[in-house]
C-alpha positions as CSV (number, residue, x, y, z in Angstrom):
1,X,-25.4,127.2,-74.5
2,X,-22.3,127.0,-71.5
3,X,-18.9,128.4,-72.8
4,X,-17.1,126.7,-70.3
5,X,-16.8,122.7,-71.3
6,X,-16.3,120.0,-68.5
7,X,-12.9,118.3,-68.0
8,X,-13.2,114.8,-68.9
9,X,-13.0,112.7,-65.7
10,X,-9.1,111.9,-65.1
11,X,-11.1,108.1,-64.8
12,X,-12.5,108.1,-68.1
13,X,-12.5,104.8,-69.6
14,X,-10.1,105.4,-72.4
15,X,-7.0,103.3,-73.6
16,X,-4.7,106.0,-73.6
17,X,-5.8,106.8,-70.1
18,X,-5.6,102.9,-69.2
19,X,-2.1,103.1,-70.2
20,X,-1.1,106.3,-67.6
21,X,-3.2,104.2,-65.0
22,X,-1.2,101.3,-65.4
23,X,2.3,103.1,-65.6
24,X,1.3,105.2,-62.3
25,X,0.3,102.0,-60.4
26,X,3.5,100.1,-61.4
27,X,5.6,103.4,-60.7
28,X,3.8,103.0,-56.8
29,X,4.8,99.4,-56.4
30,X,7.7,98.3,-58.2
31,X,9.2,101.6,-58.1
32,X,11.0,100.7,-54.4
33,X,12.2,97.8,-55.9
34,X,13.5,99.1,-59.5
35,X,14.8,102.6,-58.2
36,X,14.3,102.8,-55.0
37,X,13.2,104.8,-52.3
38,X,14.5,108.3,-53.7
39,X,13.7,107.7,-57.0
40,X,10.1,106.9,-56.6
41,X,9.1,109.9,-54.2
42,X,11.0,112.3,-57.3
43,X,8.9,109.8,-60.3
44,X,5.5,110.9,-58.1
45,X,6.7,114.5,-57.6
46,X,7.3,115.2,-61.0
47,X,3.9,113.4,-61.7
48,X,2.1,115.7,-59.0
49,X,3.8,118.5,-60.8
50,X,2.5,117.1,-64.0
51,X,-0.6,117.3,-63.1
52,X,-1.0,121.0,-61.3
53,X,0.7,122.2,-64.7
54,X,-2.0,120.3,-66.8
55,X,-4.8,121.7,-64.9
56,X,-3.7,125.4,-65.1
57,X,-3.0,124.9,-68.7
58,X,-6.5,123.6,-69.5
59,X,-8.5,126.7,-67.2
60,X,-6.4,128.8,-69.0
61,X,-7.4,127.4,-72.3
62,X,-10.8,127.7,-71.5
63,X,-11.2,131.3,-70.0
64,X,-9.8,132.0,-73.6
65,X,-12.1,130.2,-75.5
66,X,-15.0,132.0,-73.0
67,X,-13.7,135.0,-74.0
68,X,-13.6,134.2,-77.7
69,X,-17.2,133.1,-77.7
70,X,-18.5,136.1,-75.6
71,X,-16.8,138.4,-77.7
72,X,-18.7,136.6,-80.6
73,X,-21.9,136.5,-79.3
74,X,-21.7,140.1,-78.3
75,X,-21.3,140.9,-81.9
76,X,-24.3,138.3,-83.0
77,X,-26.9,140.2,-80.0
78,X,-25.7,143.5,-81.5
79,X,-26.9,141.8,-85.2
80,X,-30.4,141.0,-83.3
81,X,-30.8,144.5,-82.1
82,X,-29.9,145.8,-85.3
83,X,-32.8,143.7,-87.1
84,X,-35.4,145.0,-84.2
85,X,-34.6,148.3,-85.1
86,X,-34.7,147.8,-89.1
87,X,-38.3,145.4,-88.5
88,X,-39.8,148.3,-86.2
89,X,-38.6,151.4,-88.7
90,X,-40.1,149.1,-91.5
91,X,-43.1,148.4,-90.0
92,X,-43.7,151.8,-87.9
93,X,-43.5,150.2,-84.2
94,X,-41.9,151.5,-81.4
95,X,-37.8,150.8,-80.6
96,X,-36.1,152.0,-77.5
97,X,-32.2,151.0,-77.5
98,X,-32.2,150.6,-73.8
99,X,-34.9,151.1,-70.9
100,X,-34.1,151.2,-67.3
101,X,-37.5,152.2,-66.6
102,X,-38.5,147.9,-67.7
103,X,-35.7,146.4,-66.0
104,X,-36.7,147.9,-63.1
105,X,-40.1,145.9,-63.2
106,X,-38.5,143.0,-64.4
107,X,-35.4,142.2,-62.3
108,X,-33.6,145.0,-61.7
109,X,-33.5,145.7,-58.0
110,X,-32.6,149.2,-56.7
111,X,-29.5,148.9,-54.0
112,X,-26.4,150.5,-53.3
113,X,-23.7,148.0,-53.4
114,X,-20.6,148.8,-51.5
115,X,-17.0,147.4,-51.6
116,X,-17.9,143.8,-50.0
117,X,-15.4,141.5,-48.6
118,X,-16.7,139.1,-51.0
119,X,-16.2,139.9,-54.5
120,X,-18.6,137.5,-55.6
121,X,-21.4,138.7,-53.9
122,X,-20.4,142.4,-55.2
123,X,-20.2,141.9,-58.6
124,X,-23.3,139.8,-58.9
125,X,-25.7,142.2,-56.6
126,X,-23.5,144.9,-58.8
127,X,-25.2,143.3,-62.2
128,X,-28.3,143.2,-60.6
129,X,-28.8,146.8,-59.8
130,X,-27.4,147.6,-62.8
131,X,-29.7,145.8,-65.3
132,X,-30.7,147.3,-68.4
133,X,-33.6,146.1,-70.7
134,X,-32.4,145.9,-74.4
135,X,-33.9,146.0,-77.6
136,X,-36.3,147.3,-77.1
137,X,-39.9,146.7,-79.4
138,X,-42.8,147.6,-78.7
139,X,-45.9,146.1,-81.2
140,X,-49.1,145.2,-80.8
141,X,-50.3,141.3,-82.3
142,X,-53.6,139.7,-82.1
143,X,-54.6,143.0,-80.7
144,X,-53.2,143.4,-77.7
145,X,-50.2,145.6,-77.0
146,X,-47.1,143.3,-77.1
147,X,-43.4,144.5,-75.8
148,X,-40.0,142.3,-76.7
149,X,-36.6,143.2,-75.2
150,X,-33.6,141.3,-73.8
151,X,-32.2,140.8,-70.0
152,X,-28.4,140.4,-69.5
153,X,-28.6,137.3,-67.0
154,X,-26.1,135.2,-65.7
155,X,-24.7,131.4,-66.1
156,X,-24.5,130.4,-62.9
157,X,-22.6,127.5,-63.9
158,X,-20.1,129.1,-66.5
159,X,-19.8,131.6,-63.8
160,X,-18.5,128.9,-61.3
161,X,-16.4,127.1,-63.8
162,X,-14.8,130.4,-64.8
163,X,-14.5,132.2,-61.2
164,X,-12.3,129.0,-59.6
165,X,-10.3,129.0,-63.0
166,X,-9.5,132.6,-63.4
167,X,-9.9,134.1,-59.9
168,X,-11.4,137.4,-61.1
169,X,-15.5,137.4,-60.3
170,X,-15.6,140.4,-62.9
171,X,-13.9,138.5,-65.6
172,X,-15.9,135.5,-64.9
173,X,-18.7,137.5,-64.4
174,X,-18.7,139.1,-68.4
175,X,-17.6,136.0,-70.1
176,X,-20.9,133.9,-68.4
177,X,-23.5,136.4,-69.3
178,X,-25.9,135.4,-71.7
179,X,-29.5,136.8,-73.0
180,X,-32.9,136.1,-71.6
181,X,-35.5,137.5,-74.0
182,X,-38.9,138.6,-72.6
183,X,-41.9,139.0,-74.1
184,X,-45.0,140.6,-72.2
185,X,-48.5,141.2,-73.4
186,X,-50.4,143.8,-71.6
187,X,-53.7,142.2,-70.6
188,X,-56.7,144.6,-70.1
189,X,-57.0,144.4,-66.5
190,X,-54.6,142.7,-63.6
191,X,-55.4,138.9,-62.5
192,X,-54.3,137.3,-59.7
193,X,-51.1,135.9,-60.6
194,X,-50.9,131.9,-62.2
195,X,-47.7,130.3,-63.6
196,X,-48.2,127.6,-66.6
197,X,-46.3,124.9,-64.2
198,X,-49.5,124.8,-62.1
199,X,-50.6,122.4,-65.1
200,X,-47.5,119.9,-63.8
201,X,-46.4,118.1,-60.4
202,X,-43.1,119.6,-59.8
203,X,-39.7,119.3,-57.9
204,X,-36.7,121.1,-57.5
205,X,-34.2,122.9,-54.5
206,X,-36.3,126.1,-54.2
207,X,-39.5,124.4,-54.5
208,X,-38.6,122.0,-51.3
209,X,-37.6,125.6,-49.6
210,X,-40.6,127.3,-50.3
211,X,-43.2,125.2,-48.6
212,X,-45.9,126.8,-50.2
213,X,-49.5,125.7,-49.0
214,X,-50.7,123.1,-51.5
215,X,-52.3,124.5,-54.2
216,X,-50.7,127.9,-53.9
217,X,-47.0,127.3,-55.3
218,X,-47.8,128.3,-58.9
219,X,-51.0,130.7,-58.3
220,X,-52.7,133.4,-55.9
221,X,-56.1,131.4,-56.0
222,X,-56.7,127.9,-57.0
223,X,-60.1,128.4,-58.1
224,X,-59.0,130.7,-60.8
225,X,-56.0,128.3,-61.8
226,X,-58.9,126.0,-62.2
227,X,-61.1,128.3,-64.5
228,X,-57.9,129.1,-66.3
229,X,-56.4,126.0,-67.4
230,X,-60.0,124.3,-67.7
231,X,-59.8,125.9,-71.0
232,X,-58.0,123.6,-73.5
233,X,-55.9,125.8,-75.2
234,X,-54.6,127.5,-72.3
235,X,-53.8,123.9,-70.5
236,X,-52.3,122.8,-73.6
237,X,-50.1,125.6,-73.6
238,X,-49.3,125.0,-70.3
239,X,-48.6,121.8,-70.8
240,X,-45.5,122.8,-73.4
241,X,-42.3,123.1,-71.1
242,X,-40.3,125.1,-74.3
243,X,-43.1,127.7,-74.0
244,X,-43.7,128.8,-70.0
245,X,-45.7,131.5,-69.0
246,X,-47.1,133.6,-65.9
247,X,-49.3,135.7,-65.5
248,X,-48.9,138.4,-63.4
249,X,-50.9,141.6,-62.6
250,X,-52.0,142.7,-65.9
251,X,-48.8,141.2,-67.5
252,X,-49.0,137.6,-69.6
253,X,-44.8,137.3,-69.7
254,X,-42.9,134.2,-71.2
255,X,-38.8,134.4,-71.5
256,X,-36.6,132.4,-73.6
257,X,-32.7,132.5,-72.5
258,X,-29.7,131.9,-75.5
259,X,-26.1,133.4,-75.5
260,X,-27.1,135.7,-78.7
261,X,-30.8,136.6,-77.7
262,X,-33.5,135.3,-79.8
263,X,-33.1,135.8,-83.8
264,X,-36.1,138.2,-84.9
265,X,-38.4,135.4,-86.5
266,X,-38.3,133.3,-83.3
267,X,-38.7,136.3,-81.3
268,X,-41.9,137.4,-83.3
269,X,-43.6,134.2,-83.3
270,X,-43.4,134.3,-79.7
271,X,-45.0,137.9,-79.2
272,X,-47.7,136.2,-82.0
273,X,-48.4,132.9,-80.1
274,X,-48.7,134.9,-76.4
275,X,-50.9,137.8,-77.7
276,X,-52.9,134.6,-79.1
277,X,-52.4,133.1,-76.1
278,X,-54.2,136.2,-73.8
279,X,-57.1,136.6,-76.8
280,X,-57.8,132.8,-75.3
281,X,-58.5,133.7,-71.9
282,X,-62.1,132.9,-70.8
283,X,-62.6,136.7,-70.4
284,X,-66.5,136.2,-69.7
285,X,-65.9,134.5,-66.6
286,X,-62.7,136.3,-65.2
287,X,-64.4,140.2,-63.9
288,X,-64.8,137.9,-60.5
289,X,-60.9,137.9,-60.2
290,X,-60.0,141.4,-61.7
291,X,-57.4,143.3,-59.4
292,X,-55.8,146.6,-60.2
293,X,-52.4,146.9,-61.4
294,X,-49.4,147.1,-59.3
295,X,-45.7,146.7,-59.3
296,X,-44.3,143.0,-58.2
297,X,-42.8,143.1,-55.3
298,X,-39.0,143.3,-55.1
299,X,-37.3,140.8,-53.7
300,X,-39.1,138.3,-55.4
301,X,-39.5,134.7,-54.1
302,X,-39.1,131.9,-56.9
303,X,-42.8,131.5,-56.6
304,X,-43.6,135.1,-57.5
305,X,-41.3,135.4,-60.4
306,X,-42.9,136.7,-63.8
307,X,-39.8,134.9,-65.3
308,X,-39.2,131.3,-66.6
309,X,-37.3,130.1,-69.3
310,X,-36.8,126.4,-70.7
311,X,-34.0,125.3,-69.7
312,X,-33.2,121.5,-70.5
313,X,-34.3,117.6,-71.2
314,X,-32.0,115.0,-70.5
315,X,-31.9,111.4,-69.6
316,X,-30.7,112.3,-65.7
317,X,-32.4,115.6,-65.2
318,X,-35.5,115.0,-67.2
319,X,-37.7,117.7,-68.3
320,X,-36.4,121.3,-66.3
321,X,-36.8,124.8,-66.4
322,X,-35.5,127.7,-64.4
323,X,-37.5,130.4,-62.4
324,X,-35.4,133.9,-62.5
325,X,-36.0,135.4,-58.8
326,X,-33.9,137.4,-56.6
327,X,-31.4,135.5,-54.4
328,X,-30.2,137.3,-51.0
329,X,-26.1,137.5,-51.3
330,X,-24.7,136.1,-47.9
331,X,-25.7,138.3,-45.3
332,X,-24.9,141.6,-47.5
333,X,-28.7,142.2,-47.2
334,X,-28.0,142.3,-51.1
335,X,-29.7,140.8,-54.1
336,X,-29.0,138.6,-56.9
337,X,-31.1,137.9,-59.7
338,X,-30.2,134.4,-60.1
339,X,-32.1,131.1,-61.9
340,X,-33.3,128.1,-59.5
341,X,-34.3,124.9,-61.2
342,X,-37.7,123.5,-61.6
343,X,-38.0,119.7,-62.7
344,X,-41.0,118.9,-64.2
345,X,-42.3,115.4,-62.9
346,X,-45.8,114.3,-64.7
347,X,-48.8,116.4,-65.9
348,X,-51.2,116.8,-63.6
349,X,-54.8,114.7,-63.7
350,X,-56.3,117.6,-62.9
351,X,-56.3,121.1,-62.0
């Protein structure tokens, strides 16, 4: 999913690279002897000089090739769009092209954003408070009212890459945004609010911030995390890391993120299996917990977020997912809406 590839390590184990190493260790020992003390300090030089010129060459090579491939996945999410619109004319839902009115309730944070001394921090809370849901479709699925539309978010690590190899955070900024597409079913009345990683022991930088209360990091109230994922359908679900999902007022929201948005079949199934998902809560026993509707608070902590997303599963890592929450920018008193990880450890034994 990254545009921006890693530079091999100069120390990579390879024989052409052996060969360099060997020819720059002989140059530092015998070069005193062989050409002496002039000679040596210009052989380094021009090696130092070697290097720089490699480097630039190579960030240079791959702001292009970010460039290429955001120009091309531009054209792919305008493809995806496209379909929404010809699905929902077909099938006589609802399309909106854009809607600030859903950004603003799911990440986009109202805040004027001066000229700041660092343009990092500008053009990041800038993105945020300029945030625009897109592709819009609403539908309804299992019957329950179902709405689908993608969030221009951020690579925060194509964003890095790029910023200290082009030196423009605007540049870097376009060429590391990506697509996370949400998917929200309207429940019937609000709940107290429960993420699906309350089914797992987790780990992760903003969970060791947080220092939420035990039992409280993924839910309002334990006891109705409990009635919840007693049901084995919904702690199944919860227990799939490419499918996570919160509840939150009378929102049930799961987001998938991919440098195109999500092509319209995959897109649809989701809307199918979450409306499926909500016709599964144990809606006999829940009037105890019913709340009344209300806007999420904005700035949200990671641990209020209506917004995670797979993210990866590797031998290091393991099992991870991010949380999308609003991250303050220095001391701007300005927002990001940035991704903090979440490593899935084991399931729990109980909940």
């Amino acid at each position: 999913m990254s545009r921006v590839s890693r530079r091999p390590h100069p120390l990579k184990r390879t024989p052409y690279n052996q060969i360099v190493a060997a020819l720059i260790v002989a140059t530092l020992f015998l070069g005193p002897v062989l050409m002496g003390g002039i000679a040596t300090v210009v052989a380094i030089g021009l090696w130092v000089v070697a290097l720089i010129v490699s480097g630039q060459v190579y960030a240079e090579r791959q702001v292009r090739k970010a460039a290429r491939a955001r120009v091309e996945d531009e054209r792919w999410h305008d493809r995806v769009l496209d379909e929404r619109e010809a699905r929902a004319e077909a099938e006589g839902m609802e399309y909106e092209e854009q809607s600030q009115e859903l950004a603003a309730r799911f990440g986009r944070m109202e805040q004027h954003v001066p000229r700041l001394s660092d343009p990092r921090h500008e053009a990041r809370a800038r993105h945020t408070s300029d945030l625009t849901a897109e592709g819009v479709l609403h539908m309804t699925r299992n019957g329950y009212p179902v709405t689908l539309f993608d969030l221009e978010v951020v690579n925060e690590r194509d964003m890095h890459e790029l910023r200290r190899r082009s030196g423009g955070p605007q540049q870097a900024l376009r060429y590391a945004t990506e697509y996370l597409t949400v998917c929200a079913v309207t429940l019937p009345y609000a709940l107290p609010y429960l993420s699906s990683f309350h089914a797992w022991e987790c780990d992760g930088p903003d969970m060791r911030k947080e220092k939420r209360p035990e039992g409280l990091d993924h839910t309002d109230d334990p006891r109705y995390a409990a009635l919840m994922l007693s049901v084995p359908a919904l702690r199944e679900a919860a227990w799939d890391v490419r499918f996570p999902w919160t509840v939150s007022g009378d929102q049930l929201v799961t987001a998938a993120r991919s440098s195109t948005g999500l092509a319209l079949g995959e897109a649809l199934d989701r809307a199918a299996a979450l409306s499926a998902l909500a016709a599964g809560f144990p809606w006999d026993r829940l009037d105890a917990f019913r709340g009344t509707a209300r806007q999420w608070p904005a700035p949200w902590p990671p641990h209020r977020t209506p917004l995670s997303s797979y993210a990866n599963h590797d031998d290091v890592l393991g099992t991870w997912a991010h949380r999308w929450a609003h991250r303050p920018m220095g001391t701007s008193g300005l927002y990001a809406l940035d991704a903090g990880g979440v490593w899935f450890l084991r399931r729990r034994g109980h909940v």
